[in-house]
PLY file of the C-alpha trace (Angstrom):
ply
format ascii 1.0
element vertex 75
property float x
property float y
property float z
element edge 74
property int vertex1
property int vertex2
end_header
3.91 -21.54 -1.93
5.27 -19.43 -4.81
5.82 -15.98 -5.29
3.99 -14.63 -8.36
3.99 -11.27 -9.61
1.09 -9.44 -11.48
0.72 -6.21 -13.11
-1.95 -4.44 -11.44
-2.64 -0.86 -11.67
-1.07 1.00 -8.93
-4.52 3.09 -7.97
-6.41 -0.32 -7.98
-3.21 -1.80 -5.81
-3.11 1.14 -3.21
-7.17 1.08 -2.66
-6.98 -2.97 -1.90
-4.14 -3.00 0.07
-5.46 -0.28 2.74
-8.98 -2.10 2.59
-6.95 -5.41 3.54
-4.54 -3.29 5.99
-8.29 -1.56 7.29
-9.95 -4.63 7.89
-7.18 -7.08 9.16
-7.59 -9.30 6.06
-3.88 -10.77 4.06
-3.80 -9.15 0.79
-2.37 -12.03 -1.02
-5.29 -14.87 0.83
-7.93 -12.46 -0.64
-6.50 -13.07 -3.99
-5.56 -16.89 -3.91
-9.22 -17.49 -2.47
-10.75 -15.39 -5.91
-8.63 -17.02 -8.07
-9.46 -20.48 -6.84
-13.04 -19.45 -6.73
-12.58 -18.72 -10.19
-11.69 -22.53 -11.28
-12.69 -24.43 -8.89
-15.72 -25.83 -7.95
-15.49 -25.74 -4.65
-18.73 -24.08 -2.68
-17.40 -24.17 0.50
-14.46 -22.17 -0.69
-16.64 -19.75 -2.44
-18.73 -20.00 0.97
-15.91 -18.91 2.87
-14.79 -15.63 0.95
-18.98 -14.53 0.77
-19.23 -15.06 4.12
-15.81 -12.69 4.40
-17.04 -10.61 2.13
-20.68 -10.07 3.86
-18.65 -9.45 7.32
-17.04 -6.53 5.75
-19.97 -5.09 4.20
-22.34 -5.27 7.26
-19.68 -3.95 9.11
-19.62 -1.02 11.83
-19.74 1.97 9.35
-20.67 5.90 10.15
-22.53 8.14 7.37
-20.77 11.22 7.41
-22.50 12.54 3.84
-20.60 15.20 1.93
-17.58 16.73 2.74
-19.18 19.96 4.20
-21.63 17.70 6.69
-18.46 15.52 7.31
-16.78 19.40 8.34
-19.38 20.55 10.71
-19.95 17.17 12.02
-16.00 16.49 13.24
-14.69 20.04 12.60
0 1
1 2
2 3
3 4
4 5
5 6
6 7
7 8
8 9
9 10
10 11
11 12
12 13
13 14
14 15
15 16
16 17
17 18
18 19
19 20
20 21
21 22
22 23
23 24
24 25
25 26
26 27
27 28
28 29
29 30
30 31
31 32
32 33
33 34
34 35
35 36
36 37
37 38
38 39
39 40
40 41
41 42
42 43
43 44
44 45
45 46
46 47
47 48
48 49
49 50
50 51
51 52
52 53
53 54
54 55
55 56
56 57
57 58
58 59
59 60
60 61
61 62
62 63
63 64
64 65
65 66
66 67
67 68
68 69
69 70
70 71
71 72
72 73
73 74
């Protein structure tokens, strides 16, 4: 493996790293897995990181709606 470094805005940086931190997930996998998606043709990669992605998107979420129902709701 190499180390790489990319300029990435820091706002962008700091939401993606607590998503990965959130859902257990290694920041830098995430990204070697889009970029290879990118330019390769490999459908079992891009398999993998849908199949990643849907896990995280049907996961165990609660509405809490605005801030003012997310107030009365947990004070």
């Amino acid at each position: 493996m190499a180390l790489k470094t990319f300029n990435i805005d820091e706002n962008t940086y700091g939401k993606f790293s607590k998503f990965c931190k959130e859902h257990g997930i290694s920041m830098s996998k995430q990204i070697e897995i889009f970029i290879r998606s990118q330019v390769e043709d490999d459908l079992e990669l891009k398999e993998e990181y849908i199949k990643k992605l849907d896990k995280i998107r049907n996961g165990n979420f609660i509405k809490v709606g605005d801030f003012s129902s997310f107030e009365k709701r947990y004070g």
